[in-house]
N, C-alpha and C positions, 0 to 999 in steps of 0.2 A: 196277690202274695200267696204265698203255695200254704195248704194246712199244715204241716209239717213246721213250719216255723223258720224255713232256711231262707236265709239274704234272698232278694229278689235276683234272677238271673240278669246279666248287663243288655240281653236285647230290654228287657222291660225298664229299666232304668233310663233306655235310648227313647225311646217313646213315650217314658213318661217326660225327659226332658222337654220331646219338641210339643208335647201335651203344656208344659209347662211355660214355655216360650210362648205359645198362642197365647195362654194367660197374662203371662205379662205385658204382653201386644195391646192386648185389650183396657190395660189398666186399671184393675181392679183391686190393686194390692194396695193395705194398709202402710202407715208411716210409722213407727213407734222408736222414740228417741231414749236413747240408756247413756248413759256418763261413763267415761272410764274406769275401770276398779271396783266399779258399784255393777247390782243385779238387774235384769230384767228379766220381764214373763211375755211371751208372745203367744196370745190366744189362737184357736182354730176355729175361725169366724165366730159373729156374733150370735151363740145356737144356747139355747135353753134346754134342759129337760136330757134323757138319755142319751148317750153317745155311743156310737160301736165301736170300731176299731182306729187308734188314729197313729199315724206314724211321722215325723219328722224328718223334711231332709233340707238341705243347703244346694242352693244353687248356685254351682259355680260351671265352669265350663262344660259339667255336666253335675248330675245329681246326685249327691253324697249323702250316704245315711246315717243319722244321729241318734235318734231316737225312737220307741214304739209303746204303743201299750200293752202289746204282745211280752211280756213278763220272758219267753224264752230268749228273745234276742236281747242283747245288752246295749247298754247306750255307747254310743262313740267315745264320749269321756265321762270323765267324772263329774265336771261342771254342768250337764245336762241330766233333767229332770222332770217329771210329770205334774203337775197341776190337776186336779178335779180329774185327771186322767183322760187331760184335753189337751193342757194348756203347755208350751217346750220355757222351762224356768230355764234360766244360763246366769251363774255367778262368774264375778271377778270379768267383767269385760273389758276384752283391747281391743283397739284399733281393728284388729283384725277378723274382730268378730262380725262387723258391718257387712252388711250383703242382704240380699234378697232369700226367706225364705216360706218353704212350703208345707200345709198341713195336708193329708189325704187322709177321707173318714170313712168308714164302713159298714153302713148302714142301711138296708134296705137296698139305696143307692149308693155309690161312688161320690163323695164330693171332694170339692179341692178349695183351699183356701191359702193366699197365697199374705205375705207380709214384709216390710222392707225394712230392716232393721238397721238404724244410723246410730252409729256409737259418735258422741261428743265427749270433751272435757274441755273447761274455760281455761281460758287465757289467765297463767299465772300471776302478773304483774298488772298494775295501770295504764290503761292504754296513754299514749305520746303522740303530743298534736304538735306540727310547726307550719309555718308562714315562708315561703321565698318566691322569688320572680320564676315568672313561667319562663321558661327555655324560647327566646324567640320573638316572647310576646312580651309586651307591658303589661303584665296584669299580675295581678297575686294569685298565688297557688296554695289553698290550704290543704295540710294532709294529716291523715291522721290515723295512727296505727295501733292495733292493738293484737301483740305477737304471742303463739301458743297455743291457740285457740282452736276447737276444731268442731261443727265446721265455722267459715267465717263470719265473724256479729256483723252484724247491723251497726250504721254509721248515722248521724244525723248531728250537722250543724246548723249551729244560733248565733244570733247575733246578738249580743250585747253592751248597753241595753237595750231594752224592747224586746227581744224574745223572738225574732224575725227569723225563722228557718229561712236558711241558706239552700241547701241541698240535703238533701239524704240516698245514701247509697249503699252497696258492699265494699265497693273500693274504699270509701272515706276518703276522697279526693274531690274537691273543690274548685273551681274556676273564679274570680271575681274581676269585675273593672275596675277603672279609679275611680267612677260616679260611687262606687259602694265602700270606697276607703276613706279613712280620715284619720288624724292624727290621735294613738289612743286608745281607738276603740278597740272591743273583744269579740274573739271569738269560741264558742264553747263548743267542744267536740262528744256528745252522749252517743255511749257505746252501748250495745245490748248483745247478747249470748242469751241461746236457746235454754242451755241449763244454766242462766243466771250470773251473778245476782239481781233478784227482780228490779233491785232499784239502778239496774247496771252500773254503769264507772263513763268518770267523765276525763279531760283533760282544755284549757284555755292558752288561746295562746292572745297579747298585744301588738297591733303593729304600731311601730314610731318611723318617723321622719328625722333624716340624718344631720347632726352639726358638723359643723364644720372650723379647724382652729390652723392656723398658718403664721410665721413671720408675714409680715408685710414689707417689709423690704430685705435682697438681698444685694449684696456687691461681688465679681469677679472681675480679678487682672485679665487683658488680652490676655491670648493664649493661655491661660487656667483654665481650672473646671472649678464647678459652683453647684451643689445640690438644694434642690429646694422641696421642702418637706411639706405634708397633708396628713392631720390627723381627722378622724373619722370617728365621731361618738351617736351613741343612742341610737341606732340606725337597728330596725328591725323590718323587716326582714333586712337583711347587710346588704349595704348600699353598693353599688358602681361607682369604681372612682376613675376620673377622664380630665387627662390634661389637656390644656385648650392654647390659642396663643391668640392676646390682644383683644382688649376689649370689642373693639367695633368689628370683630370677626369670630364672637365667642364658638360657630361651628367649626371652626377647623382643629380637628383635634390633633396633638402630636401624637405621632407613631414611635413606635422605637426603632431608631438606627444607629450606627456609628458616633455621632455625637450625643443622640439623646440615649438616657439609659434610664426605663421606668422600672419598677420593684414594689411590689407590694406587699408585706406580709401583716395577713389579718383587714384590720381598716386602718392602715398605716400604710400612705405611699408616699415613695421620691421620686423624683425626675434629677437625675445627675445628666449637667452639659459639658461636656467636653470642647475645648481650645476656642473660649469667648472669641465672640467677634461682635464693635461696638454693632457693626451695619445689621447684621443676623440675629441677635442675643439680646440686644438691648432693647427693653421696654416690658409692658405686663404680661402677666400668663395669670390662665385660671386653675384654679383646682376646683373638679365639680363632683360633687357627691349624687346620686341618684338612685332612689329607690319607688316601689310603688307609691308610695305616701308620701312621699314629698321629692322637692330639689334643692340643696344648697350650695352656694359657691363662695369661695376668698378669691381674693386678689392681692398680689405677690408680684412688687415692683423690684426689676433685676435691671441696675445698674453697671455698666463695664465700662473699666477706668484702661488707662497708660499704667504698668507695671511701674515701682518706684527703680529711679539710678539710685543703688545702693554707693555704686562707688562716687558717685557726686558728693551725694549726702556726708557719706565720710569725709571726704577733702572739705565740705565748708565747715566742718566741723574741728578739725586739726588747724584750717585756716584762722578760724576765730579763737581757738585755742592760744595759738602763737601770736594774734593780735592785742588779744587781754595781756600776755609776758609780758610783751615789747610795751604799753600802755604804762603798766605797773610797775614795771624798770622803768620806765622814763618819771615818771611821778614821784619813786624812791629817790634818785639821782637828784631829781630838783629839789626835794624838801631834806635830804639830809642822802649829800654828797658822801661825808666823808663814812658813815653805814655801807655805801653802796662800795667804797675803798676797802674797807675789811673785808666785806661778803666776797670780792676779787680777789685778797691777799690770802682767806681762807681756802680758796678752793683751786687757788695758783699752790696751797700749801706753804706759804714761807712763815719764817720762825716770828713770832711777834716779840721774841724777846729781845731783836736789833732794836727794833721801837723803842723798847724802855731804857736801851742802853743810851741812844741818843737823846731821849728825854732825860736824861739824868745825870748827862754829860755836861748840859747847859748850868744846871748850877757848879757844878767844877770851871768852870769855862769863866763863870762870874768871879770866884777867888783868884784867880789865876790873875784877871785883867788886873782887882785890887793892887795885886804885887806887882803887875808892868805896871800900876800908874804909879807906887809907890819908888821903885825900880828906877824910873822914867824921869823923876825928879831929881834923883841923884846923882843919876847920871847923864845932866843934860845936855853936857861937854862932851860925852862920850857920841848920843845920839846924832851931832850937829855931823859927825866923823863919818857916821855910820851913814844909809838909807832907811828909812821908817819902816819896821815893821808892818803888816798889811794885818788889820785886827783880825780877830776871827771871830767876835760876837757876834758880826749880822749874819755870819755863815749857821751859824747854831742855833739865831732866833728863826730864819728863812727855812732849815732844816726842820724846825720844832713847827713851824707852822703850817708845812706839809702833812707832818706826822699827824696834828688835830683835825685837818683838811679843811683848812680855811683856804679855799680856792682863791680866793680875788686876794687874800694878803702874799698868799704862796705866789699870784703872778705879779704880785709888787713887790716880792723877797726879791726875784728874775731879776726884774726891772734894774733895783738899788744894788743887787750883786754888780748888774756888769758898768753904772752910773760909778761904782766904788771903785772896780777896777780903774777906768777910765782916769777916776780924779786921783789914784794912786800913779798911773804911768803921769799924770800932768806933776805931780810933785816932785820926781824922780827929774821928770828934768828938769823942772826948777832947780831942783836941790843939784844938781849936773849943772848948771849954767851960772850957779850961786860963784861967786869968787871964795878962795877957801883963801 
């Protein structure tokens, strides 16, 4: 360095670099760890007792100078400072402050002393451990991360219980078989970081073996479709769900095509089948759940029927409808005829008041006979002259006993009407062949 106190010229800076390169080659340099935000002091070797001149630089793609103890040159920033008037203090460290650096002391001899400065700060949060199937393989994958961190902690899993270290690593990634799973059990993921804390941070994860809940019977018409559903619980790590067809062939799994239609969302799947066929469709399927820890399956009996004739059904239906009328009109008719005679005269609409006129005409009909038979006697000289009147009484009982719907007298009213006529035309010629 020149007496005069000026920066070192840039050839010496070149040479002190490859000077410094050979140092590092050799590996001689210290490790010292500072945290984010917070201070360190990086010593210029381990030397007791006087020191002559010391100066600090940074090593980066070449040599950059920071500090001296040279009082005339000033230090690179503010944050750089002397110790014992040895030692390069640096407050408030970032990330960037990390690198390799070097002291050169001047005394008697030339020495150099070189230090590798790692800035860390920990991982804000709790590290996060989970469980799922290797990609490929049957096996469990534990993982376990802990984000923020810098550089990266330490990983070491256990098993619990027992306390059976698993692995330990920087990834925090895990491999296991099913010899090492069971339904249940734990795994604990302890984390460590360089700056803490001492008692670092943990996180656990459980694996389970999956259930399984299904109808057990469904039905579809030919030509219909028909979904049949799988639900999926407790499954840790989350299960594989695989539809199968028919017990005595549980490997064949259905694919999806044009008729079959699989969906899964979460641990929830269907299998919709499109346009039943009894020969294709009918009979068991599986739904099979599978995880490293275990396997569960249902079975799910699928029925396919003959679609219903809708139009049959109607017709026996109207059929039997009109059978019950016809029944229940024939059963009124029998037990009271003359009901079943109004319920026709009400809905033919004729006046019931002719009825009562001819019911009522019969007792007029009765006084009237009184005075022909009163009549009759008096004039029985008159009569002998005449032909007989043709009465009208049995006309108006025959009448009156249709109107009540005495059937069987109403066909002997028939009878006696034309019996009367008959015995009326036999009197007329009597009474015609009579000598007058």
């Amino acid at each position: 360095m020149a007496a005069g106190g000026r920066a070192p010229e840039p050839r010496v800076l070149v040479c002190l670099g490859a000077l410094l390169a050979g140092w590092v080659a050799v590996g001689l340099e210290a490790v010292v760890i500072g945290e984010v935000h917070e201070n360190v002091t990086l010593h210029c070797g381990n030397i007791s007792g006087p020191r002559g001149l010391v100066t600090w630089y940074r090593n980066d793609s070449e040599p950059v100078f920071l500090l001296s103890s040279n009082a005339s040159l000033p230090s690179a920033e503010p944050r750089f400072s002397l110790v014992n008037a040895s030692s390069l203090h640096i407050e408030a460290l970032s990330l960037q402050d990390e690198g390799n650096y070097t002291c050169r002391e001047i005394l008697n001899v030339t020495r150099w002393f070189q230090e590798w400065l790692q800035v860390a700060n920990p991982p804000p949060s709790a590290p996060q451990c989970r469980a799922q199937m290797a990609s490929g393989l049957f096996m469990l994958q534990l993982t376990c991360r802990w984000a923020g961190g810098y550089p990266d902690p330490n990983f070491l899993w256990i098993e619990e219980p027992g306390g059976v270290i698993v692995g330990k690593s920087k990834l925090g990634v895990e491999m296991l078989n099913k010899s090492q799973l069971s339904d249940g059990k734990k795994f604990k993921c302890a984390a460590s970081h360089v700056v803490g804390p001492e008692a670092g941070a943990s996180c656990v994860v459980q694996i389970r073996s999956p259930s399984v809940l299904s109808e057990p019977m469904k039905t579809c018409f030919v030509g219909g479709n028909v979904t049949l559903t799988c639900q999926v619980s407790g499954a840790y790590p989350p299960a594989k769900i695989l539809w199968l067809r028919n017990l005595t062939q549980p490997e064949v799994v259905i694919q999806p095509s044009s008729r079959h239609l699989i969906t899964q969302d979460g641990q929830n799947s269907t299998l919709t089948i499109h346009n039943c066929s009894q020969d294709l469709d009918e009979g068991y399927y599986v739904c099979r759940a599978d995880n490293p820890v275990g396997v569960r399956e249902v079975d799910i009996w699928l029925s396919v029927k003959e679609p219903l004739n809708i139009g049959g059904i109607v017709g026996t239906i109207v059929s039997l409808l009109l059978l019950g009328l016809v029944i229940i009109s024939g059963l009124m008719l029998y037990h009271s005829p003359v009901l079943c005679w109004k319920v026709g005269n009400t809905f033919r609409g004729q006046n019931m008041d002719d009825v009562m006129v001819l019911v009522d005409s019969e007792e007029e009909e009765e006084e009237e006979e009184e005075d022909a038979a009163v009549e009759e006697e008096e004039g029985a000289q008159e009569r002998e002259e005449f032909p007989k009147e043709i009465p009208k009484q049995n006309h108006i009982h025959r009448v009156t006993a249709l109107v009540n719907g005495n059937i069987e007298q109403m066909g002997n009213g028939f009878q006696d009407l034309q019996d009367d006529s008959s015995e009326e035309q036999s009197d007329i010629v009597q009474q015609e062949d009579r000598p007058v």
